[in-house]
C-alpha positions, 0 to 999 in steps of 0.5 A, spaced: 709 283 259 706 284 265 704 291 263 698 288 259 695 289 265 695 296 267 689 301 266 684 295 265 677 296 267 671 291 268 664 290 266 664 283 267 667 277 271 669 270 271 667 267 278 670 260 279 666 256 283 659 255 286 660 254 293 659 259 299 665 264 297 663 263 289 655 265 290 658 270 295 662 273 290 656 272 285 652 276 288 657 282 291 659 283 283 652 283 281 650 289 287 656 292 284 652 292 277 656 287 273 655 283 269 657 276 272 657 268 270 658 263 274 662 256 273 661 251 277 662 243 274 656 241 277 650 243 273 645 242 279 649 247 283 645 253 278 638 251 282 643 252 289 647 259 286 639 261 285 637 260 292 643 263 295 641 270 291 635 270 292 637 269 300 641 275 299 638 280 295 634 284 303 641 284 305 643 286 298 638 292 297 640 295 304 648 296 302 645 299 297 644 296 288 648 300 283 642 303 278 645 297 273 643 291 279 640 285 278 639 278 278 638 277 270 645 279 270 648 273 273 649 266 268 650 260 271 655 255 266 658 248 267 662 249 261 669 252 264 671 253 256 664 257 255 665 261 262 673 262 260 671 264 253 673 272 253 674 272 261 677 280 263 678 278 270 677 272 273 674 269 281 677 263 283 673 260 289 675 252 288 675 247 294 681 248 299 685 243 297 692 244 293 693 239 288 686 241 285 687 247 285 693 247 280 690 242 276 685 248 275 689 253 274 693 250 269 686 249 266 683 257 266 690 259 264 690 254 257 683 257 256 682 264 258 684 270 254 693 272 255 690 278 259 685 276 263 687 276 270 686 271 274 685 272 283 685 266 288 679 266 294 684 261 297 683 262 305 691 261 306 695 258 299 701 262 296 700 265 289 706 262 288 703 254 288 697 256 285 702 258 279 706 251 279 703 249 273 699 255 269 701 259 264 703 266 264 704 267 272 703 274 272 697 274 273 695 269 277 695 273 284 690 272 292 683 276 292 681 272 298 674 275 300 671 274 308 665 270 308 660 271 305 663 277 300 657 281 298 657 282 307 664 283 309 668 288 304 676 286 307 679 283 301 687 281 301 691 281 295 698 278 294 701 276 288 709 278 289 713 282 285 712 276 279 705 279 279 705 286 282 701 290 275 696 285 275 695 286 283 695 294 282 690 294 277 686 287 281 686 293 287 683 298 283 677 294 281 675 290 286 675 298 290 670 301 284 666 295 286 666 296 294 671 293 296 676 294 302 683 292 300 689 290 303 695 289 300 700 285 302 708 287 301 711 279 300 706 273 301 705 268 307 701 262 309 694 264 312 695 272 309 692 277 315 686 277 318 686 269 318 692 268 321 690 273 326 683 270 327 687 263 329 691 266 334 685 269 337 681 262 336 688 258 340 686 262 346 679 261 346 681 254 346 686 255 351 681 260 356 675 254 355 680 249 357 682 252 364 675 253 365 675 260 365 668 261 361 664 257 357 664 259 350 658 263 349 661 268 355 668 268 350 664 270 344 660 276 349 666 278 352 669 279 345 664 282 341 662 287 346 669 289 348 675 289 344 671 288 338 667 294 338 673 298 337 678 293 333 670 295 328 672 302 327 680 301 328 685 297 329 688 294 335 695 297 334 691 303 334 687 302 340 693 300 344 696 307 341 690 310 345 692 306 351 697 310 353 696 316 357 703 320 354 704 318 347 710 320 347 712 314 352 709 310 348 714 304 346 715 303 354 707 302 354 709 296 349 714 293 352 710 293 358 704 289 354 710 284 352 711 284 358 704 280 360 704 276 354 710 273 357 707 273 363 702 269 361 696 273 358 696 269 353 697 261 352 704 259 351 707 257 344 707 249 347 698 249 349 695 245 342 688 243 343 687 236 343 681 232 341 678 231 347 678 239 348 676 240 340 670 234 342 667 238 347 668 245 344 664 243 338 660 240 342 658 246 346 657 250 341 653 246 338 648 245 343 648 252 346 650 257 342 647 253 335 641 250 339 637 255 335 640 252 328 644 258 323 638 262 321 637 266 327 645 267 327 645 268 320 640 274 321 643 277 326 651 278 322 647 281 317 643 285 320 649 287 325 654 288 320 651 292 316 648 297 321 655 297 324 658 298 315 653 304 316 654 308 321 661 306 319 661 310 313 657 315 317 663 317 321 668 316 315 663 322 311 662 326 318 671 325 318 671 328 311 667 334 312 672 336 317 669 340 323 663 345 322 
């Protein structure tokens, strides 16, 4: 039954909700020239999703617009039946909260198409919850985007074998719109990069509980080391270069194994507290946000797509080979 998946192309899509990841979303297929509608049940959230494009759309023309880009190709509805009525592929971006999401996709699957593919933005929930209550379960998968989408271009995808055609062919389109896919061979909790997100989150906790630095420091410290390469590679692919025979390479990990255990890193039992959550926030706020958003706002764009650029530059340099 899954098969009626395979080899599908999309000019449009379904985007579910009108939050930060929804708009993100929005605007990410509409750069890509698609056609898009966007459903949210709060019918004031249009005047929002408008503000949001429109914020977007310097960022937007610096990646780069497909000849076929443009605001008047988004369609804000509050009526799910009008959004679902003849949906290909669908974007769920709901709130994070399991019960409503089910309850949601129960309702998509009883009013969209057989066909239509239908992938989650959750930020850590299995697909296999998501299909509790819906029909046709196949085609319910994970296409969880980092924020904001039309930005940052990691989507990851899992569905499990129940819907591996539908997850094959959701791959394939959201590459054609810019994507860089990530396919995950069997579901878990927080799906990648969330997870690695938290563990470095749990030791900066841990570091700014010691009083090591303060969390402006930490942020420093991260973005202007490990980060710069973890841009253009991977960490295991860092560490590979770490070492000066490659050919030794699993001594050189068992002694990094060997420091963690050491306690480079916080022990298993280390889970900040309320008082250290306070005052991290706080600090955050009061230094690091003293400034409001919109001058960080600013600075992830205007870095991220001169990194994404220069990153293309290198990959195109990589292609052509030596001269």
């Amino acid at each position: 039954m899954s098969a009626q998946f395979s080899g599908k192309r999309f000019t449009s899509v379904v985007c579910v909700g009108a939050g930060n990841i929804g708009a993100g979303w929005a605007a990410h297929f509409m750069r890509a020239g698609l056609d898009v509608v966007v459903y949210d049940p709060v019918a004031e959230r249009k005047e929002w999703l408008d503000g949001y494009l429109e914020r977007a759309m310097p960022a937007l023309e610096r990646l780069g617009l497909s000849p076929h880009a443009g605001l008047g190709r988004v369609r804000f509805t509050a009526n799910l039946e009008d959004a679902l009525g003849g949906a290909k592929f669908i974007q769920e971006s709901s709130p994070e909260v399991l019960s409503q999401k089910k309850d949601l996709f129960q309702q998509m699957t009883d009013i969209a198409p057989l066909d239509a593919i239908i992938a989650s933005s959750s930020a850590g929930f299995l697909a296999k919850d998501l299909r509790a209550l819906a029909k046709g379960p196949e085609r319910i998968i994970i296409g969880h985007p980092f924020n904001p989408p039309y930005l940052i271009p990691l989507v990851e995808i899992a569905g499990g074998e129940e819907a591996s055609t539908a997850a094959t062919t959701a791959a394939g389109f959201y590459r054609s719109t810019g994507c860089e896919v990530v396919e995950l061979k069997r579901e878990i909790e927080g799906y990648i990069g969330n997870r690695i997100q938290a563990a470095v989150l749990k030791e900066i906790f841990y570091i700014y509980s010691q009083g090591v630095a303060d969390v402006d420091t930490i942020d420093r410290a991260i973005a202007t080391g490990p980060a710069l390469r973890w841009a253009v590679m991977g960490p295991s692919s860092v560490f590979y270069l770490g070492t000066q025979n490659p050919d030794m390479y699993e001594g050189f990990v068992k002694g990094l194994i060997d420091e963690i255990k050491g306690g480079f890193v916080a022990d298993g039992e280390f889970n900040p507290d309320e008082p250290l959550i306070a005052a991290y926030a706080r600090e955050v706020q009061e230094k690091i946000g003293s400034n409001g958003q919109t001058p960080l706002l600013d600075l992830r764009t205007t870095g991220v797509i001169a990194l994404r650029k220069a990153l293309q530059f290198v990959a195109e340099k990589r292609e052509l080979g030596p001269n």
